[in-house]
N, CA, C and O atoms as a GROMACS GRO file, in nm:
protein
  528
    1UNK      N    1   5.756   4.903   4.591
    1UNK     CA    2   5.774   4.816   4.482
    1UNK      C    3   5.668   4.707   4.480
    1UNK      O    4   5.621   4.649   4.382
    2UNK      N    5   5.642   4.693   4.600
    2UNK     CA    6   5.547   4.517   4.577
    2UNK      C    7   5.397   4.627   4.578
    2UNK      O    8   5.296   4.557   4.589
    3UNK      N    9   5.375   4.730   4.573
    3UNK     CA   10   5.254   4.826   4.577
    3UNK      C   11   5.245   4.790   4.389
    3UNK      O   12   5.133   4.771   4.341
    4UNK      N   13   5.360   4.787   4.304
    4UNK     CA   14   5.372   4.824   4.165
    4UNK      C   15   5.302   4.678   4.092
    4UNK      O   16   5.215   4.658   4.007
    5UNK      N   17   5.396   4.589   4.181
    5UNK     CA   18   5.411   4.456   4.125
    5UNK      C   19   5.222   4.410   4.129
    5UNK      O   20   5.167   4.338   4.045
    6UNK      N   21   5.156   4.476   4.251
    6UNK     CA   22   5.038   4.426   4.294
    6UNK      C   23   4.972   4.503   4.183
    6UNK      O   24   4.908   4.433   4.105
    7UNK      N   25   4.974   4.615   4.163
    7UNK     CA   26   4.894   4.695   4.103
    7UNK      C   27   4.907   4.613   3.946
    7UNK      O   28   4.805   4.570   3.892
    8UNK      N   29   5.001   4.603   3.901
    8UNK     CA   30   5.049   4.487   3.766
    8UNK      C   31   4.968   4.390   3.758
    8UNK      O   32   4.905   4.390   3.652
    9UNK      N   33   4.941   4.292   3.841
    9UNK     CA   34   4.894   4.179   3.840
    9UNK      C   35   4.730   4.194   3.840
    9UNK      O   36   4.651   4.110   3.797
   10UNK      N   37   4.699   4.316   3.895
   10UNK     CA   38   4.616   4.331   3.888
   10UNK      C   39   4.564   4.366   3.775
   10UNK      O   40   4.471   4.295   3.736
   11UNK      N   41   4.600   4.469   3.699
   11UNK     CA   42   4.555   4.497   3.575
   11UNK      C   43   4.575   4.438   3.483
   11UNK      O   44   4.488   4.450   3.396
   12UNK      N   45   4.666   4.369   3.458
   12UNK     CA   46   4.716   4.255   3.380
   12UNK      C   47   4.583   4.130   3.403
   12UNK      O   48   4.554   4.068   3.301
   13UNK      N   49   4.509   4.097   3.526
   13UNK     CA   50   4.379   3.987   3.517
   13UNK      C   51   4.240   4.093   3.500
   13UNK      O   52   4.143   4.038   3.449
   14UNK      N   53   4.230   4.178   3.523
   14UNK     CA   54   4.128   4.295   3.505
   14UNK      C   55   4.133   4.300   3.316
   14UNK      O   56   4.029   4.288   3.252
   15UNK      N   57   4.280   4.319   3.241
   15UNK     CA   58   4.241   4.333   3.107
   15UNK      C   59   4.219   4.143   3.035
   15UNK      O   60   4.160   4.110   2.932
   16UNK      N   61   4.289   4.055   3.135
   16UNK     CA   62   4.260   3.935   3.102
   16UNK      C   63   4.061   3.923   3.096
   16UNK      O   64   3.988   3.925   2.997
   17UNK      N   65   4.045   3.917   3.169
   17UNK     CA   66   3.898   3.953   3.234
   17UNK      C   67   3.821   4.038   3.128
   17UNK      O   68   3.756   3.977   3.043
   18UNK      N   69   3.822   4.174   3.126
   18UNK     CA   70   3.785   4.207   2.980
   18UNK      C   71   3.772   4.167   2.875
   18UNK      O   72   3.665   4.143   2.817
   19UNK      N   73   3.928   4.147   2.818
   19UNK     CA   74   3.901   4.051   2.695
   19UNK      C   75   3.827   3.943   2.679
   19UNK      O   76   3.731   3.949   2.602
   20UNK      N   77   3.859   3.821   2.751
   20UNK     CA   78   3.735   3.720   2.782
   20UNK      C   79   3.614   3.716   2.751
   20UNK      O   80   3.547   3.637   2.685
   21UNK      N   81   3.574   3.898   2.854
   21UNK     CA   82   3.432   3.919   2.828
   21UNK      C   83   3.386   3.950   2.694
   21UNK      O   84   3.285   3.919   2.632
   22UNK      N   85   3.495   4.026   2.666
   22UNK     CA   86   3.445   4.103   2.526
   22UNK      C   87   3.414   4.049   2.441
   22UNK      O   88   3.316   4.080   2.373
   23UNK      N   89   3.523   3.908   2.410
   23UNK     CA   90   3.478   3.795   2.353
   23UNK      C   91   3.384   3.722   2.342
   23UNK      O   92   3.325   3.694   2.238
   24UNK      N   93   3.364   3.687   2.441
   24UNK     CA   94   3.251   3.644   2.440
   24UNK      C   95   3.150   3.699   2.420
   24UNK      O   96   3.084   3.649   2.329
   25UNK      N   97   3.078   3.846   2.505
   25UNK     CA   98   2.992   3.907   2.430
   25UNK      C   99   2.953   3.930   2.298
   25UNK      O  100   2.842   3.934   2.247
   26UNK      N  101   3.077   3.947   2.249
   26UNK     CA  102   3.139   3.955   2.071
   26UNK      C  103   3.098   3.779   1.971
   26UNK      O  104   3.082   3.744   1.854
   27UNK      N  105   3.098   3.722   2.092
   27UNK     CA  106   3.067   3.582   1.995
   27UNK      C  107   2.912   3.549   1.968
   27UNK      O  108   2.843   3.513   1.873
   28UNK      N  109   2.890   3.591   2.141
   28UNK     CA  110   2.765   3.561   2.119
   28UNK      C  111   2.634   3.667   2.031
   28UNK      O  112   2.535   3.637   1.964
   29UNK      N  113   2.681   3.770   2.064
   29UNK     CA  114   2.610   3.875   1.959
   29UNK      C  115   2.645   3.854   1.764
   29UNK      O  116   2.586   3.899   1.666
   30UNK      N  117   2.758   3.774   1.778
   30UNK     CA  118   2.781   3.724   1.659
   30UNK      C  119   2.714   3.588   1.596
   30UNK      O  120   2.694   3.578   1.475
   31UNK      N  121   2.689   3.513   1.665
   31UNK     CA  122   2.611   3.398   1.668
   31UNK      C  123   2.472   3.438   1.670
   31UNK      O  124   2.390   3.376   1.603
   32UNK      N  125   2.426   3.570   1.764
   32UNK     CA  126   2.262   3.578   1.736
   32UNK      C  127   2.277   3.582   1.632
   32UNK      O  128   2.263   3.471   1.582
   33UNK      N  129   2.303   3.664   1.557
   33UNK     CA  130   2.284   3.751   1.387
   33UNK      C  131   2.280   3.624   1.329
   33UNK      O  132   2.169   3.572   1.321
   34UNK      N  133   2.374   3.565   1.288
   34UNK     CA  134   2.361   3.441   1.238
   34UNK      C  135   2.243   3.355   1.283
   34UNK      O  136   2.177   3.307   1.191
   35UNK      N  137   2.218   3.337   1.361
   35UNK     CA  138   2.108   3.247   1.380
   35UNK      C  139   1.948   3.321   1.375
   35UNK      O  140   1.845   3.256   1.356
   36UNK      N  141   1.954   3.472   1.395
   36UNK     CA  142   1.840   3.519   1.364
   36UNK      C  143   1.849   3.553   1.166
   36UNK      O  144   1.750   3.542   1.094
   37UNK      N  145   1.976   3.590   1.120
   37UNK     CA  146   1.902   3.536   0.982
   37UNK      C  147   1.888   3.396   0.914
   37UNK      O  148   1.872   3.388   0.792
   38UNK      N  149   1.896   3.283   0.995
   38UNK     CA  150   1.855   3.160   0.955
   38UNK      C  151   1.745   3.134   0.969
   38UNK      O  152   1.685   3.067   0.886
   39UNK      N  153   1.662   3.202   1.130
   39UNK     CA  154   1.525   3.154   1.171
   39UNK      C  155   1.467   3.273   1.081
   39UNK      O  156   1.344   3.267   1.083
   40UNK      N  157   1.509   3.370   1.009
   40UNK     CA  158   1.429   3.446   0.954
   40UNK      C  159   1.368   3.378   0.810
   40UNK      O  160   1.250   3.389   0.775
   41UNK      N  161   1.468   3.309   0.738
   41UNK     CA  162   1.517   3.275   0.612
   41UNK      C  163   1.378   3.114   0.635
   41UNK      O  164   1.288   3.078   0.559
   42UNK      N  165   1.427   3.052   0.785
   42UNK     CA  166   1.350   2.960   0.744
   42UNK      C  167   1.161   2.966   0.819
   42UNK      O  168   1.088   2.868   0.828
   43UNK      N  169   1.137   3.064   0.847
   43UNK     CA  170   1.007   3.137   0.856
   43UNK      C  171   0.960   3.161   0.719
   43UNK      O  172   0.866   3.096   0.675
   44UNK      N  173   1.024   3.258   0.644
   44UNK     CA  174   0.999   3.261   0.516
   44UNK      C  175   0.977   3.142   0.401
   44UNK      O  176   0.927   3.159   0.291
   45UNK      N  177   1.032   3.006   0.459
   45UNK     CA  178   1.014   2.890   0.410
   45UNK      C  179   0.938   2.866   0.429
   45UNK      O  180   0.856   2.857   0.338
   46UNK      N  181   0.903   2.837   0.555
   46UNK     CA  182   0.807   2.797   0.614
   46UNK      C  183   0.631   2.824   0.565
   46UNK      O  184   0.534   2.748   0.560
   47UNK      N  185   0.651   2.970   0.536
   47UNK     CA  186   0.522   3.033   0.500
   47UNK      C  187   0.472   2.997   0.399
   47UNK      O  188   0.357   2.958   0.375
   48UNK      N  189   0.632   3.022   0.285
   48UNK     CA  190   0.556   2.968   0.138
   48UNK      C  191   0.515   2.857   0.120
   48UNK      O  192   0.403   2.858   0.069
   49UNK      N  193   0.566   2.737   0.142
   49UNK     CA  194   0.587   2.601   0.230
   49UNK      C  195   0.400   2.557   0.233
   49UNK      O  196   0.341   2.467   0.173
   50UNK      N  197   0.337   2.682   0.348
   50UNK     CA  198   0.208   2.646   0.392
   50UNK      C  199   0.127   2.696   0.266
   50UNK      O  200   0.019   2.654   0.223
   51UNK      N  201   0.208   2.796   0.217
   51UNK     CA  202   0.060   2.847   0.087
   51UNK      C  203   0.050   2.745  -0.013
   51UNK      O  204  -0.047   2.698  -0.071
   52UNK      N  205   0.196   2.717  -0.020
   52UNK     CA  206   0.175   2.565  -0.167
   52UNK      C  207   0.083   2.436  -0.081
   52UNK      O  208  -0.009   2.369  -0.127
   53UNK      N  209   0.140   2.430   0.049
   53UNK     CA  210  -0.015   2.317   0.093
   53UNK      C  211  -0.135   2.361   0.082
   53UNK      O  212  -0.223   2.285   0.040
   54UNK      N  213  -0.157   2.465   0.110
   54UNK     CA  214  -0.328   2.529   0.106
   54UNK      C  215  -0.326   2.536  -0.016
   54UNK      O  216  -0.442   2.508  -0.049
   55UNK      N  217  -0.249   2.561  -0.134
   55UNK     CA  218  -0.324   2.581  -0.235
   55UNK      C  219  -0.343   2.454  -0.312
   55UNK      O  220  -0.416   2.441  -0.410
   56UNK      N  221  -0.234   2.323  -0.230
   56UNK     CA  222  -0.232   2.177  -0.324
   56UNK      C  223  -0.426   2.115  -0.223
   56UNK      O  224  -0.528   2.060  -0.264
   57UNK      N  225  -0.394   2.149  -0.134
   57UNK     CA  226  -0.543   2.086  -0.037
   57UNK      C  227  -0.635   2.157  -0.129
   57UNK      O  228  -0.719   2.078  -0.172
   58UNK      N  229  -0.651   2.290  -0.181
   58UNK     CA  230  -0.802   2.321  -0.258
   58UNK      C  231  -0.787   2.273  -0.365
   58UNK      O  232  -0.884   2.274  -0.441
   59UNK      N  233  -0.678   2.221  -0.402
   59UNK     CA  234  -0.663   2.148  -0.559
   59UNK      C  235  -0.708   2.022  -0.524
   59UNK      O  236  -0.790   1.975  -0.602
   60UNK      N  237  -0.683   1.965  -0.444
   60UNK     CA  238  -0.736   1.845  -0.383
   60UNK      C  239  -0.947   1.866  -0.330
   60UNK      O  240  -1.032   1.782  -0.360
   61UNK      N  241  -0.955   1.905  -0.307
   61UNK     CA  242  -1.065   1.935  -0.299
   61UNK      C  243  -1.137   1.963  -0.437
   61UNK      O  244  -1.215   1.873  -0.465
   62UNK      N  245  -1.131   2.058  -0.525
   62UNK     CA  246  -1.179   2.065  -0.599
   62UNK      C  247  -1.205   1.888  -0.713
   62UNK      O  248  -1.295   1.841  -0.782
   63UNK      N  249  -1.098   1.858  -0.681
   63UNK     CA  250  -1.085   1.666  -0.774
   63UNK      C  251  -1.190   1.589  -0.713
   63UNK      O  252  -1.262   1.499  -0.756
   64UNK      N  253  -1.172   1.679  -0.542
   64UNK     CA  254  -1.267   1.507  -0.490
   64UNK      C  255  -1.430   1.564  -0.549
   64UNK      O  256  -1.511   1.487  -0.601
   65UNK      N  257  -1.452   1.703  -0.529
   65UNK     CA  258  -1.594   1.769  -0.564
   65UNK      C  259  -1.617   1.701  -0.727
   65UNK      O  260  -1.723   1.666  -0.779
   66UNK      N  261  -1.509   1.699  -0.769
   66UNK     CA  262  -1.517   1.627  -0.914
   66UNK      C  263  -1.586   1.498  -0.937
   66UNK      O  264  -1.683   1.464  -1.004
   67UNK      N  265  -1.509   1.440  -0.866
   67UNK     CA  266  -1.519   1.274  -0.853
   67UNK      C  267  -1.680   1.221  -0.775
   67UNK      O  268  -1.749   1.124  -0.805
   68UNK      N  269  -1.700   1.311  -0.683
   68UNK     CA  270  -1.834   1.299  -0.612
   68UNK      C  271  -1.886   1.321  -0.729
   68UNK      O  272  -1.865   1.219  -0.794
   69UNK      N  273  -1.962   1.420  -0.812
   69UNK     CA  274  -2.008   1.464  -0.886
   69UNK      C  275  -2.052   1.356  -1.011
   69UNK      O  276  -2.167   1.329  -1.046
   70UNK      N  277  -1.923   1.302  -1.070
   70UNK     CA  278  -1.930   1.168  -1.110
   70UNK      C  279  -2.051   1.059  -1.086
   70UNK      O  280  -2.094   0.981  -1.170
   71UNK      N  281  -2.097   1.075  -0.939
   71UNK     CA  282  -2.201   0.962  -0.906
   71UNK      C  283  -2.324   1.017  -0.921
   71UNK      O  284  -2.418   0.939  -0.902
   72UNK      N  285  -2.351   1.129  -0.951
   72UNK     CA  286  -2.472   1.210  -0.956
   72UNK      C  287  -2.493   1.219  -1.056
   72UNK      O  288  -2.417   1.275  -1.135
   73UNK      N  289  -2.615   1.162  -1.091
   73UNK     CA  290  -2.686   1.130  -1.281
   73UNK      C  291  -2.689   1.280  -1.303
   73UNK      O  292  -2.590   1.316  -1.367
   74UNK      N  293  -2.732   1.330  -1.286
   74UNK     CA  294  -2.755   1.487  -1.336
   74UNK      C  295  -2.618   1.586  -1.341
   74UNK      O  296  -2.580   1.672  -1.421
   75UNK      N  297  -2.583   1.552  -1.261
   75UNK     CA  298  -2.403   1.614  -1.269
   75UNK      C  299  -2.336   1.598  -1.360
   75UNK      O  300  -2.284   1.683  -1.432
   76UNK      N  301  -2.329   1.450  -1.368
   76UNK     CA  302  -2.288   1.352  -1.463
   76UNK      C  303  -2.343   1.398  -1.603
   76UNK      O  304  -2.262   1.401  -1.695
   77UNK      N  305  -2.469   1.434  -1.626
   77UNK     CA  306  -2.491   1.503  -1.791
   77UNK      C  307  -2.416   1.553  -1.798
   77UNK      O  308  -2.330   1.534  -1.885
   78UNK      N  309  -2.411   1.658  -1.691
   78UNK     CA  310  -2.371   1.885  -1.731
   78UNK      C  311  -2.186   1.804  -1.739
   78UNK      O  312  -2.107   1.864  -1.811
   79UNK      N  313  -2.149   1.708  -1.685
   79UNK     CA  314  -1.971   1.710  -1.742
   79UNK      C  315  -2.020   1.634  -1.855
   79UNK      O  316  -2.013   1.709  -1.953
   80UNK      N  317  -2.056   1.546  -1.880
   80UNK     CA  318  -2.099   1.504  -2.025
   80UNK      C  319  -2.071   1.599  -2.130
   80UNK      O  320  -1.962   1.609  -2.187
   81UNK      N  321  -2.163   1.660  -2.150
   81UNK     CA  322  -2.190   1.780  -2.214
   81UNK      C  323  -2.090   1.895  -2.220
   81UNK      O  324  -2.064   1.974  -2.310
   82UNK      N  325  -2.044   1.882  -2.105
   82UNK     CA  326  -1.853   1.977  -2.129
   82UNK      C  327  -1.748   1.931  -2.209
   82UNK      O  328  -1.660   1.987  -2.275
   83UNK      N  329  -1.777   1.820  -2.189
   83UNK     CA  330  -1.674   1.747  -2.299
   83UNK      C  331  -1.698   1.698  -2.416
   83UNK      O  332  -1.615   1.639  -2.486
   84UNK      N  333  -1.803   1.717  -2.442
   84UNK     CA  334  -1.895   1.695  -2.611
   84UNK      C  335  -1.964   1.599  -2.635
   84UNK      O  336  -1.985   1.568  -2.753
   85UNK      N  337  -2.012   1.536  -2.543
   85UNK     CA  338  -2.105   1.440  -2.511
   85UNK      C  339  -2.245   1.499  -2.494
   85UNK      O  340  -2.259   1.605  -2.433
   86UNK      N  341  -2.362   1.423  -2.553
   86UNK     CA  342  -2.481   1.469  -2.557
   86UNK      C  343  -2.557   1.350  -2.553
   86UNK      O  344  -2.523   1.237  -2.588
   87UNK      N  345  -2.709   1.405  -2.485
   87UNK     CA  346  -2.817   1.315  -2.504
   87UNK      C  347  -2.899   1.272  -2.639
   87UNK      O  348  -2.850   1.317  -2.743
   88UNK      N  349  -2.970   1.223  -2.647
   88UNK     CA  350  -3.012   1.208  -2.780
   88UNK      C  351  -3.127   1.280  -2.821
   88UNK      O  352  -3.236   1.277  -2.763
   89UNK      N  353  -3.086   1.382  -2.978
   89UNK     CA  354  -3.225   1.439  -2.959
   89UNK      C  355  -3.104   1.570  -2.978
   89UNK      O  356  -3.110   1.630  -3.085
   90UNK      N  357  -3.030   1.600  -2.908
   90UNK     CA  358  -2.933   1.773  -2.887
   90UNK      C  359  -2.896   1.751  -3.029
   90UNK      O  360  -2.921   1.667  -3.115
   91UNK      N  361  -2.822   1.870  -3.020
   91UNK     CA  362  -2.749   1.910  -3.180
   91UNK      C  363  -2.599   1.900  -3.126
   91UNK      O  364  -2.560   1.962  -3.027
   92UNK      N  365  -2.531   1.826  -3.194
   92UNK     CA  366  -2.389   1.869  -3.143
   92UNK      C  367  -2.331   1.933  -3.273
   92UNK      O  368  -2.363   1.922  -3.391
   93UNK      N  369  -2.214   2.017  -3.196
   93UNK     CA  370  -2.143   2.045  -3.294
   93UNK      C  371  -2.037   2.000  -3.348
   93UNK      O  372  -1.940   2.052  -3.295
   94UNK      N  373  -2.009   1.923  -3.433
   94UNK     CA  374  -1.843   1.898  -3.483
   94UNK      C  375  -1.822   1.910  -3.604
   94UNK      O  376  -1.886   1.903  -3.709
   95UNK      N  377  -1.680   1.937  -3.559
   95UNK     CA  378  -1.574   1.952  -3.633
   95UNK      C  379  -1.522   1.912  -3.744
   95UNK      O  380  -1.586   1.823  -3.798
   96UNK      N  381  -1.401   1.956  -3.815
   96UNK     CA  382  -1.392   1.860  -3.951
   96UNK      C  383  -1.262   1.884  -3.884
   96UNK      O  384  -1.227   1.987  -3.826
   97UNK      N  385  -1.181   1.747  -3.904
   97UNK     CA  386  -1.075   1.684  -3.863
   97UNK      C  387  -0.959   1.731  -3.987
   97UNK      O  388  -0.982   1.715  -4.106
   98UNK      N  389  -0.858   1.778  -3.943
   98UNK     CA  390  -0.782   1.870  -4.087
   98UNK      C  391  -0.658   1.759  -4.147
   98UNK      O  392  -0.587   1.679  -4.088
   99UNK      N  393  -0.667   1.788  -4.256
   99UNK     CA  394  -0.628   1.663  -4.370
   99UNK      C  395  -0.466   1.632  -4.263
   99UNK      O  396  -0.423   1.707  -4.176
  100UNK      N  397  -0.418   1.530  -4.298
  100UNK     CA  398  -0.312   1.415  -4.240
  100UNK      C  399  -0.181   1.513  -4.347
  100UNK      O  400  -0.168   1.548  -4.464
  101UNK      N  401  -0.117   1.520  -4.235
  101UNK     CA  402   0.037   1.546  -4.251
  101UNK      C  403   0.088   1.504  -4.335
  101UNK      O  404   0.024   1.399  -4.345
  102UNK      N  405   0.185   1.499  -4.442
  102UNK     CA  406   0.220   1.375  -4.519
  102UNK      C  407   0.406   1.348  -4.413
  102UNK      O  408   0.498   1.421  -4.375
  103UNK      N  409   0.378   1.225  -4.409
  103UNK     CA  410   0.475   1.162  -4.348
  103UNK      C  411   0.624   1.206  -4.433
  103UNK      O  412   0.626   1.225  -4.554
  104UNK      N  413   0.737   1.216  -4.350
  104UNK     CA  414   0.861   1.253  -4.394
  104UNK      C  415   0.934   1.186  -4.465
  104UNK      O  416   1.014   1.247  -4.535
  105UNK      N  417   0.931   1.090  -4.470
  105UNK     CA  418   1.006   0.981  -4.550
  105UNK      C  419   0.904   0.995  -4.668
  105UNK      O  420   0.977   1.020  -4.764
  106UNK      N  421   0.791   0.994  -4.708
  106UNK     CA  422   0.728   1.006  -4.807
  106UNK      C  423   0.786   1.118  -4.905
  106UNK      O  424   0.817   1.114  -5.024
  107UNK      N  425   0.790   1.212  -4.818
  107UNK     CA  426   0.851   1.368  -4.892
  107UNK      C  427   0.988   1.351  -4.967
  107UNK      O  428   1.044   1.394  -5.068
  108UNK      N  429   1.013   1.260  -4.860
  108UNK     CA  430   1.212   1.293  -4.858
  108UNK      C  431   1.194   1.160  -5.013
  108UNK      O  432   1.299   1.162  -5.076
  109UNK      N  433   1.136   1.104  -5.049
  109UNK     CA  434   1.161   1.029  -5.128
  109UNK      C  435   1.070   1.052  -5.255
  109UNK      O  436   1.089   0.990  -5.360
  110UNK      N  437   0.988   1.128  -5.240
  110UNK     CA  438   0.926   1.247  -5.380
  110UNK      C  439   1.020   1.325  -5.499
  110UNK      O  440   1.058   1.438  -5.470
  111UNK      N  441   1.049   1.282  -5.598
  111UNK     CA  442   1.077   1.396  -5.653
  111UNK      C  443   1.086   1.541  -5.645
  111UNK      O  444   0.980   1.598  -5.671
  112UNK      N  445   1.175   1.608  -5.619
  112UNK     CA  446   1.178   1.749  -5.633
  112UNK      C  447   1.265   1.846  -5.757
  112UNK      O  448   1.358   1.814  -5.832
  113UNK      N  449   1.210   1.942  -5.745
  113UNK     CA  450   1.264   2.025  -5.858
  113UNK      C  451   1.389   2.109  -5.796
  113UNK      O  452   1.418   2.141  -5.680
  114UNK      N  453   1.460   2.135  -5.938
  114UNK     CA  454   1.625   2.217  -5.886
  114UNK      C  455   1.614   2.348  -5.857
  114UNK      O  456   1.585   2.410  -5.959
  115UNK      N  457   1.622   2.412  -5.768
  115UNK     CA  458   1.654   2.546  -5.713
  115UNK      C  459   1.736   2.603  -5.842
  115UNK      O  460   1.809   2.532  -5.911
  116UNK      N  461   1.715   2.741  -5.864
  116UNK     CA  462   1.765   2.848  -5.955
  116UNK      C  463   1.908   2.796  -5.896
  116UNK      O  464   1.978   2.730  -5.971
  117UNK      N  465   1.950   2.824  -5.772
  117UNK     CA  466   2.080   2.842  -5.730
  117UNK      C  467   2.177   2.697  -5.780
  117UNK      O  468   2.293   2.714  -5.818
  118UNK      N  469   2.118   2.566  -5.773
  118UNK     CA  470   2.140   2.463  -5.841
  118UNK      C  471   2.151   2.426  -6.014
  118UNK      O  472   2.241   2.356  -6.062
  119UNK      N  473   2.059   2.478  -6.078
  119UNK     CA  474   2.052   2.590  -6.212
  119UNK      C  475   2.227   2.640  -6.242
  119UNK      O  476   2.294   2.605  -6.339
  120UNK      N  477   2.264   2.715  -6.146
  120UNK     CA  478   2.406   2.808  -6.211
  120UNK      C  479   2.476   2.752  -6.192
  120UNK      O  480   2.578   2.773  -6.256
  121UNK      N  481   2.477   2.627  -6.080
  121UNK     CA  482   2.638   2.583  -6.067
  121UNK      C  483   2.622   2.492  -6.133
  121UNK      O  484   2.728   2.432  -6.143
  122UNK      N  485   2.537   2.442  -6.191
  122UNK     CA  486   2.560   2.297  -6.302
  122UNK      C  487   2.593   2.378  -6.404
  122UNK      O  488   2.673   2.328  -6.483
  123UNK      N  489   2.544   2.528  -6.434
  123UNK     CA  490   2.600   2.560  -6.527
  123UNK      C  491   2.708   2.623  -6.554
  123UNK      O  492   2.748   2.677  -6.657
  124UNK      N  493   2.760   2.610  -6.431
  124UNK     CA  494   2.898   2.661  -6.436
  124UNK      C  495   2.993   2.538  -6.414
  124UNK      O  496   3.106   2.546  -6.461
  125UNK      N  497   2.966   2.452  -6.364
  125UNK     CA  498   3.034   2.337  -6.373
  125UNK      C  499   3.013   2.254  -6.528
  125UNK      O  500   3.097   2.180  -6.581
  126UNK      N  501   2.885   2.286  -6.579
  126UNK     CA  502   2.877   2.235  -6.722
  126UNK      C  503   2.856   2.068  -6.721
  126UNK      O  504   2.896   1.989  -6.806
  127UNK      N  505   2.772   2.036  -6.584
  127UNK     CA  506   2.683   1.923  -6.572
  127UNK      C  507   2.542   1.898  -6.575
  127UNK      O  508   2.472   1.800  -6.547
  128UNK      N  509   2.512   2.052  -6.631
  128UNK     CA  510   2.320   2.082  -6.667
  128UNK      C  511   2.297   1.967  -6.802
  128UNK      O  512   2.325   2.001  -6.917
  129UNK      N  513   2.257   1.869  -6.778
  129UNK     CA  514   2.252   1.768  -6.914
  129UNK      C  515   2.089   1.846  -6.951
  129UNK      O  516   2.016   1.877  -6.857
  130UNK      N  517   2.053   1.867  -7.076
  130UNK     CA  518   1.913   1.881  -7.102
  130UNK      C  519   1.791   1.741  -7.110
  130UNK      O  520   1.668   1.734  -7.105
  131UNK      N  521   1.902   1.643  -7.124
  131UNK     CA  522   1.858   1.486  -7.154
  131UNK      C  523   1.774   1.428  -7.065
  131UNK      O  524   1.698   1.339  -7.102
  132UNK      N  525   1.777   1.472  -6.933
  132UNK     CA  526   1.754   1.433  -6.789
  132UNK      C  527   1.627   1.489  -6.824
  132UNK      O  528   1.536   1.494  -6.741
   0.00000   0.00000   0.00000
């Protein structure tokens, strides 16, 4: 009998023992996953992250090549001249500036003529005066 009782106790901390482990193995293989798709997720941040800096630094670069350029008389023409500026003596070309909008309140306070559809219901209401 105490051969039974021993053998009991025994297997009874042997499956204690297991479980434990299993658990834990089970947690922690559960916790990698999770944490390897976070470090994956934020790698992928990370990357795009660096291309928008590299691509804001050559944007930055290209302004300062700008701005240098600025101090250089001869540079200084050729942007001149990009933007429609000329020396004296060139031909420029311009433009004719296209006639002015007429303002809305101007409109809205113009005379207008009656729509056909305005036409039938005065004449069906029998308020078409010809006098007007």
């Amino acid at each position: 009998m105490e051969q039974l009782e021993t053998f009991k106790r025994n297997l009874i901390s042997k499956i204690v023992i297991f479980a434990v482990t299993f658990s834990a193995v089970y947690f922690v293989l559960d916790t990698y996953q999770v944490t390897y798709k976070n470090y994956k997720s934020m790698e992928t941040t990370l990357e795009k992250r660096i291309e928008h800096s590299q691509a804001l630094k050559s944007q930055i670069n290209e302004y300062q090549t700008k701005i240098d350029n600025l101090d250089d008389p001869e540079k200084l023409d050729l942007i001149l001249q990009e933007h429609g500026y000329g020396k004296a003596g060139e031909v420029l070309h311009k433009f004719e500036v296209p006639e002015a909008v007429t303002p809305l309140e101007e409109t809205l306070r113009s005379e207008r003529s009656k729509s056909i559809f305005e036409y039938f219901v005065e004449s069906i209401i029998g308020t078409n005066d010809k006098s007007q």
